[in-house]
N, C-alpha and C positions, 0 to 999 in steps of 0.2 A: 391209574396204573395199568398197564398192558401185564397180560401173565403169558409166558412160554406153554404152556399147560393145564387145563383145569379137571382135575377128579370128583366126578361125582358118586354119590354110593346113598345107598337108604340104611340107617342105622335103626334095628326091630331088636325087641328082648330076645331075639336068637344068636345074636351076633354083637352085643354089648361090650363082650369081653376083647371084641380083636381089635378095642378101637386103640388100643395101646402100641398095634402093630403097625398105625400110619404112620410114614413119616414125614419128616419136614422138610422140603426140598427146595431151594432158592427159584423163585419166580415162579413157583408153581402155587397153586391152593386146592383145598379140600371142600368139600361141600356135601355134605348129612342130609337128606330129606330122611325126615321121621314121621313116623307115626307112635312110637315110643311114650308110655306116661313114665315121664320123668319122675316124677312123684310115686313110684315101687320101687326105684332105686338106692342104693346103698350111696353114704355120703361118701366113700372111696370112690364110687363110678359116677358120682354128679362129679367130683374136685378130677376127676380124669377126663369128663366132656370137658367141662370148663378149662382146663387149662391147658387144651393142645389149641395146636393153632390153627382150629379148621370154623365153618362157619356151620349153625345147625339151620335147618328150615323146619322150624314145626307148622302140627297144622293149629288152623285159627281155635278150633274147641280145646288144646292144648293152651293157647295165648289165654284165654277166656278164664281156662280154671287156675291158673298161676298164680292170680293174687290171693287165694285162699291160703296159701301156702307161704306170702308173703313174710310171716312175723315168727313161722315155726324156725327155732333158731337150725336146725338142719339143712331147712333150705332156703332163710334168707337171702344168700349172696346166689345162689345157683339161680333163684324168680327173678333178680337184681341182671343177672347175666341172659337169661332167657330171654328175658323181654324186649332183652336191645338186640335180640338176633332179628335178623330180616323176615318178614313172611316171602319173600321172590329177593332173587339177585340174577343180576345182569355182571358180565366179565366181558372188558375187549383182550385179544390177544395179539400178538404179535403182528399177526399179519390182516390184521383189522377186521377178524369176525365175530361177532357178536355171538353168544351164549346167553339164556335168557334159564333161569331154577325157579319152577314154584312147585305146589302140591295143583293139581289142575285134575280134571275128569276129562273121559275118554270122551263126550259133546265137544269139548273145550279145543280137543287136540284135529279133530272131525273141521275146525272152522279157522284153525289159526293158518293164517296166511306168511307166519317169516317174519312180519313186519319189528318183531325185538331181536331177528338172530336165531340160532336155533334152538330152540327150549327143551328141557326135562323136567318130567314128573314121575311120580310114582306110583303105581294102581296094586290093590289088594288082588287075590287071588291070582292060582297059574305060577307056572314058573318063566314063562318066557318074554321076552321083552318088546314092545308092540311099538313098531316105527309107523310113523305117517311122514309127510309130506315135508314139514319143515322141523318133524319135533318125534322126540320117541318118550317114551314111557317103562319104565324099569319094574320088575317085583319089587314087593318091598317084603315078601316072604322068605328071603334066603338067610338058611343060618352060618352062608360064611359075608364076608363084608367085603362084598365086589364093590371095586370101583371101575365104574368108567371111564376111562382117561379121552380128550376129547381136546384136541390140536388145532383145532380152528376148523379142518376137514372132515373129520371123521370120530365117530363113537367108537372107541373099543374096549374089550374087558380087558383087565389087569390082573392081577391078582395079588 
């Protein structure tokens, strides 16, 4: 599926609450990098990730501890839904450019040559947002829930 538009944003326990403020827009998608332990949240804000229609990216020590949590009947279905999120997604859009989402380190972004499209991650500390060559990198410290909106051309903030 080709999308018109793709919004990226990092969803942190500072900005949990404004995830009810996405919306849902024909042809377009959402995308969550986290750093977030799901598991201190309340079962209203697990049943409110899970059931908008955006995609979350956690990181893999996030994946690892899940099934601990597997049979606790609060979070059952939320470990059930976790698990089938992606660790990285890839989106084409309209006008055939490649987007590439994972959790990556500043080495990582230092060596990528383009070869998936242009990619996002997200790095701790600072507030400002670190571009390189084929790929930028977002805080994942802000307590409002910027999205990136990003057209096949160009990054920009939304709000």
């Amino acid at each position: 599926m080709k999308y018109h538009k793709v919004y990226i944003g990092v969803l942190n326990s500072k900005n949990i609450e404004k995830i009810e403020q996405i919306p849902s827009i024909a042809r377009t998608h959402v995308v969550l990098l986290s750093n977030l332990n799901f598991f201190d949240l309340t079962k209203k804000q697990l049943d409110s990730i899970r059931n908008k229609n955006i995609t979350i990216i956690p990181t893999k020590d996030l994946l690892k501890n899940a099934n601990k949590y597997k049979k606790s009947p609060t979070y059952a279905l939320f470990v059930d839904w976790l698990l089938k999120q992606p660790t990285e997604a890839r989106f084409l859009l309209d006008n055939d450019s490649l987007l590439y989402i994972a959790h990556r380190d500043h080495k990582w972004h230092d060596e990528y040559d383009g070869d998936q499209g242009y990619a996002v991650s997200c790095h701790s500390g600072g507030d400002t947002t670190c571009f390189h060559g084929h790929s930028v990198s977002i805080t994942d410290g802000s307590d409002k829930l910027i999205l990136k909106e990003f057209d096949g051309f160009f990054l920009k903030n939304t709000q």
